[in-house]
N, C-alpha and C positions, 0 to 999 in steps of 0.2 A: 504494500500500500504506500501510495505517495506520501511524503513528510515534509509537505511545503512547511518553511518556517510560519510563525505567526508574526504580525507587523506593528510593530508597535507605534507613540507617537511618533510622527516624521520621519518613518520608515517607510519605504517602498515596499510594496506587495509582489508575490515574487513575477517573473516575467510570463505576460500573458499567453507567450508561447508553451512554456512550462504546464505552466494549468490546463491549457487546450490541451496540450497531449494527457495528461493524467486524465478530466473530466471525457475527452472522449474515447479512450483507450478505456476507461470507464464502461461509457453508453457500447461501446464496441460488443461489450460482454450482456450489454442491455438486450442485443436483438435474440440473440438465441434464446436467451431466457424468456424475457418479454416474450417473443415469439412461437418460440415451445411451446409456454403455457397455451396459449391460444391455438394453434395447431394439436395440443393432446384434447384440447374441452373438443375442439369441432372434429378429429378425426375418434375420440372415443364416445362421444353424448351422439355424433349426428344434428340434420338441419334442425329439425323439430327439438329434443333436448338442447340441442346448442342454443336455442333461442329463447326457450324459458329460464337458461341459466344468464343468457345476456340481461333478460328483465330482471333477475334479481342482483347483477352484479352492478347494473345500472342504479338500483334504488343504494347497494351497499356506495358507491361512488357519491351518491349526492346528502346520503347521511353523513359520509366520514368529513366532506366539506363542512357538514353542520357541525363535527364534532373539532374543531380546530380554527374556525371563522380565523385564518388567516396569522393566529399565532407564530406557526410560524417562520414565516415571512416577517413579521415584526421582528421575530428574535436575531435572523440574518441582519437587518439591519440596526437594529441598535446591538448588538454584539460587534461586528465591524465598525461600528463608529466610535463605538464605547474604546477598542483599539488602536485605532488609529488618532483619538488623541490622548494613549495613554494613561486611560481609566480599566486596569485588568478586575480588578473586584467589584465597576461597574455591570461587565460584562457576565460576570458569573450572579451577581446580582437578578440580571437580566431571565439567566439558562433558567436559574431556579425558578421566578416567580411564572414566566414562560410555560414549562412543563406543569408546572400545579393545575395552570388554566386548561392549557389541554385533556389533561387528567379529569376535572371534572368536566368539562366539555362534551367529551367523549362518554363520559360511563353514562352521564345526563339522554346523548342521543344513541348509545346502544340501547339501553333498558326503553327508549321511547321505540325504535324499530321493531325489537323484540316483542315487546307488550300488541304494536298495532299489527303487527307480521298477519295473523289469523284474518283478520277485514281486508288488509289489504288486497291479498291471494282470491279472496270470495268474491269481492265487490268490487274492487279496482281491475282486479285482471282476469275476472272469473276461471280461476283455476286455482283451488283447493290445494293441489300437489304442491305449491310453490309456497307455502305456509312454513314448513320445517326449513327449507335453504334461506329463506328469511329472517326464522330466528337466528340460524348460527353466520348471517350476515352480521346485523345485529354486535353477535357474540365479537364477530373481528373489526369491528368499529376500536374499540378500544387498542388493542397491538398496534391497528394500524396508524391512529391517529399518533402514538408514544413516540413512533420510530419516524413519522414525518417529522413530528416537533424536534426529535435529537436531532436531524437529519440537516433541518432551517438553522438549529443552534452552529452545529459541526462546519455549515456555508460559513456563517459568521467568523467561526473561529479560521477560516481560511482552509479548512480539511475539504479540499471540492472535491475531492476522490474518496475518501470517505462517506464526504454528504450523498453522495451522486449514488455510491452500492445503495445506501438505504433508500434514498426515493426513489430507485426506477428498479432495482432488478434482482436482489438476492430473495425479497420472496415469492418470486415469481419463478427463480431456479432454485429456490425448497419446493419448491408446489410440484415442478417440475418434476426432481427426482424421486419423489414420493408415487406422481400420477405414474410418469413409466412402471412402475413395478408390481400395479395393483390392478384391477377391474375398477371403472369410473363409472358413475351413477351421477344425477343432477347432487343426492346428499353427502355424497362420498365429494366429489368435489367442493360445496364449501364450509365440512368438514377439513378436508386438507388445506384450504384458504386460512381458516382459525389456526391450524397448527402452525402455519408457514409466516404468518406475520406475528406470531406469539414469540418466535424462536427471532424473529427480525428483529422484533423488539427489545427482546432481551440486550441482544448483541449490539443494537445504536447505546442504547444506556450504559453499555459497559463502555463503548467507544467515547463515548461524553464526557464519561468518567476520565478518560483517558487523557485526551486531549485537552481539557477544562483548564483553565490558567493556574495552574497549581500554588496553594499559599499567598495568592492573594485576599488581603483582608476581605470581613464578610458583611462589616457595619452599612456597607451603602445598600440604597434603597434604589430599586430597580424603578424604570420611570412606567408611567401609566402603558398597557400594549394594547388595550380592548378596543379602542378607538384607530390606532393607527396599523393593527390587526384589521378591523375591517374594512377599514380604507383600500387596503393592500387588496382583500381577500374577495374584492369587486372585479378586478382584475381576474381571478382564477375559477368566479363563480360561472363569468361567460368561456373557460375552458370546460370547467365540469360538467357545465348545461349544455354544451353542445358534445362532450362524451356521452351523459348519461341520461339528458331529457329525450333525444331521439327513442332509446329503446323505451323507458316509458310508454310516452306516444304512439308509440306501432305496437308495442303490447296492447293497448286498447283498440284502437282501430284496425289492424292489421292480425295475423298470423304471426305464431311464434316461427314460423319458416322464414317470412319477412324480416321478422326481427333477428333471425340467425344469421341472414344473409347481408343484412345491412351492418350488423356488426361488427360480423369479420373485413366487409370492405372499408368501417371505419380502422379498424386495428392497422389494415394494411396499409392506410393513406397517414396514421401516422409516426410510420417511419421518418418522415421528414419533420415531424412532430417532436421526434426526440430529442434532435438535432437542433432544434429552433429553444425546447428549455435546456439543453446538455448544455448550451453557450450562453443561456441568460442563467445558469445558475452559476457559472464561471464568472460573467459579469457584473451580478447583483452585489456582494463583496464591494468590487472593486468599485463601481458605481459609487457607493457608498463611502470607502475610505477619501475618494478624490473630492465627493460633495464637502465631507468634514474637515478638510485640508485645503477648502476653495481652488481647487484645481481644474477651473474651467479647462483647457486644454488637453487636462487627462482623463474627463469625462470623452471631448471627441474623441481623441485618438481612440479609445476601450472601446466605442459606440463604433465607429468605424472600422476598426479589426474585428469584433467580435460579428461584425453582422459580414463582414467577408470573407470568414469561415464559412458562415451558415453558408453563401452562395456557392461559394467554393465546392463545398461539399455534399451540396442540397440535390443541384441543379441535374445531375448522371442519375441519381436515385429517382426522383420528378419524373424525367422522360420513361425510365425503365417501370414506373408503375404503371406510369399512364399506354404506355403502348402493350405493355403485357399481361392489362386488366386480367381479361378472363383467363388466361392459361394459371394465372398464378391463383386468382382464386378458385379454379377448378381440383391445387392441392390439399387445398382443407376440406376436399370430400365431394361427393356427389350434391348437385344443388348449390352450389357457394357459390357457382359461375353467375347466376345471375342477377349479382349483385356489383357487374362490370360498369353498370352506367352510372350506380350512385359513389364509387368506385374511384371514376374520373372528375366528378362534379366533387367529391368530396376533394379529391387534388389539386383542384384550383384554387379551394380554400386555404390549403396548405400553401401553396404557390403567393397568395395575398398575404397569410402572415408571419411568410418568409423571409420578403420583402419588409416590413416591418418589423423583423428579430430585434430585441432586448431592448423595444423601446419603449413599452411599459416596466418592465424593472430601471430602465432610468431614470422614469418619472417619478416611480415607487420611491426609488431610495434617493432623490434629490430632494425630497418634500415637497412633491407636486401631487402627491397621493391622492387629492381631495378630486383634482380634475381630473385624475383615472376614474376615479367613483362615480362621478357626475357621466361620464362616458358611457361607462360602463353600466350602471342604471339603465340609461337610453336602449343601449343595444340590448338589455335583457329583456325592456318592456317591450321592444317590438318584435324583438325575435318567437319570445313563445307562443304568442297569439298565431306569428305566422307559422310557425313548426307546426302547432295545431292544423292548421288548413290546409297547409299542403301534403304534411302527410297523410290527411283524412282524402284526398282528393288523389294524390296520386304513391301514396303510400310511400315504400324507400327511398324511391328519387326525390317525391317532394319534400323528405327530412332533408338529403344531400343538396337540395336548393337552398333552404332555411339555416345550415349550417353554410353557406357560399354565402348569403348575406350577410347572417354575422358577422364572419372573416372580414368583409368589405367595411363595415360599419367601424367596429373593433380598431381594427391594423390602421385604415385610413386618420382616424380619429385622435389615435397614439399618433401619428406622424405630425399632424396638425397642433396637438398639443405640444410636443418638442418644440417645434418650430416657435410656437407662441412665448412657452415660459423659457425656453433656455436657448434661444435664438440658433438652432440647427436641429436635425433630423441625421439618421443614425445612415440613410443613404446620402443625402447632402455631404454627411462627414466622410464615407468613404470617399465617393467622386472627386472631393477638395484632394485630399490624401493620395490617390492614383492622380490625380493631375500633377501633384508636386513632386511624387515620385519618376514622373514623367517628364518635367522638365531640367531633374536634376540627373535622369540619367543621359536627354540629349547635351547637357550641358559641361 
């Protein structure tokens, strides 16, 4: 595991190069897992099991957001700032009071899942069966929520190779080596989800431990997170609602077939998805120590390296979904193919807030949080109403159009806001960047 130093006041953070290869040599190990798992649910459950098990990992997605409102994401940022001017027992300050909220946050909206699990299954999705995977959803509210929170702390602390196992991929390769070895069922799978994040959680909290500013006093009082928690947590609400409102939605109106197959075509479109927070979670940090150290110009330069990675890297993977729709979804089983057209439409949303990479965590941790919110509000009031309609109307493709709007509204919105509060945009900044490198190489 990478051991970037940690930065203290008027230290440099170590070089973004560095990081990028840790964080994405990271997500590297993200796709087989990540992708494993999703490839064992759709070639062991099938279209129809695959898709009742997407409706309830869809409702586990937008509880576990209930159970951390953006905590944290507060904690990356005032832990990195707390560092970089030099405040280490503010920072720890921070972890602690951090985790408590989580903690109750989390058991708060497990026991709430859990309790309503039975109506939901009956009345919201008329199917009974889906009652039991609901409560041991529920059940992994809690692991999962502990091991984000270390996860947001561990960013702060500048462990982006540590943050990055715990949010994207070790329990998705627990789940993994458990599902290869067993017979898989809709309950057997989010039985193995409770085990896999139990065992994740453990292991961020010993990491926490780990890494934590050791023997810094413990008198200081950690600053308010609840507010600037949710600021943040506006932001990740229009990522999670357009993860997990779709399967909702088409569990109601639609077939669990529908929903099998739109799922996996979102899984597959966000390969480029990972790539877009692998580099805004390298960034956010850094964002943050240059905000605290008034370093306008090392805000662009980050905002502009980091989003020409994303391009960099993005643009071969883009083309390779988009032209190989159906062959590729045709390997998660019979029936997955046709989910090519939501597939490509979901790709261009990634395409839109590609182009846009790490420009809401700029805004996040420059204290521009409020005008993410106000954004972010907007695109959720419109979006759901229209998810609503379109997928009643035209089922998968009309969720993959209601997720294309987003993106538009979303990405556009973040650029516009740059522009406004901190006088450039994270394409602006590259362009400036390749022009100067360009006239200093004819030169």
């Amino acid at each position: 595991m990478a051991t970037e130093s940690i930065p203290g006041a008027g230290a440099a953070v170590p070089s973004i190069w560095r990081s990028a290869l840790g964080t994405l040599a990271t997500r590297a190990i993200d796709i087989p897992s990540r992708y494993g798992f999703h490839i064992l649910v759709a070639w062991k459950l099938g279209l129809v099991d695959a898709g009742g098990f997407y409706v309830v990992f869809s409702v586990l997605t937008l509880a576990a957001g209930l159970g951390r409102l953006g905590i944290d994401r507060a904690m990356t940022r005032e832990v990195a700032s707390a560092l970089a001017l030099g405040h280490p027992a503010r920072a720890n300050a921070v972890i602690r009071r951090g985790m408590a909220i989580i903690l109750a946050l989390s058991v708060a909206a497990a026991a709430a899942l859990a309790l309503a699990a039975p109506a939901i299954a009956q009345h919201l999705f008329h199917s009974p069966r889906l009652a039991m995977p609901l409560v041991a959803g529920g059940v992994a509210i809690v692991p999962l929520c502990v091991s984000v929170g270390a996860a947001g702390a561990l960013a702060g602390l500048h462990r982006i190779a540590a943050s990055q196992m715990i949010y994207s991929w070790l329990w998705p390769a627990l789940f993994c080596l458990m599902a290869a070895a067993m017979p898989l069922t809709l309950d057997m799978a989010m039985v193995l989800i409770v085990a896999a994040t139990s065992a994740t959680a453990l292991f961020s909290l010993l990491l926490l431990v780990r890494y934590r500013q050791a023997g810094a006093a413990s008198a200081e009082r950690a600053p308010p997170l609840m507010a600037l928690g949710w600021s943040l947590f506006t932001t990740e609400i229009v990522q999670l609602l357009l993860a997990g409102l779709p399967g909702l939605v088409l569990g109601v109106v639609a077939s669990e077939a529908v929903v099998g197959a739109f799922a996996v075509a979102w899984r597959l479109a966000l390969v480029l998805n990972l790539l877009v927070v692998a580099v805004g979670a390298m960034a956010s940090p850094r964002f943050a120590h240059c905000a605290a150290q008034g370093d306008s110009e090392g805000l662009r330069r980050t905002a502009a390296q980091s989003l020409g990675l994303v391009l960099a890297l993005g643009i071969v993977p883009l083309v390779v979904l988009a032209v190989g729709a159906p062959w590729l979804l045709a390997l998660f089983g019979k029936g997955f193919a046709s989910g090519t057209a939501e597939l490509r439409l979901l790709l261009l949303g990634q395409a839109v807030l590609m182009l846009g990479a790490t420009t809401p965590e700029l805004l996040g941790m420059t204290g521009h949080e409020r005008a993410m919110q106000h954004l972010n509000t907007l695109a959720i009031a419109a979006y759901t109403p229209l998810l609503c309609l379109l997928a009643w109307l035209w089922e998968g493709e009309g969720a993959a159009l209601a997720n294309l709007f987003a993106a538009l509204v979303s990405g556009a919105g973040a650029l516009w806001l740059a522009r406004r509060w901190l006088g450039f945009t994270p394409p602006g900044a590259l362009l400036a960047m390749l022009r100067t490198h360009r006239s200093r190489t004819r030169a």
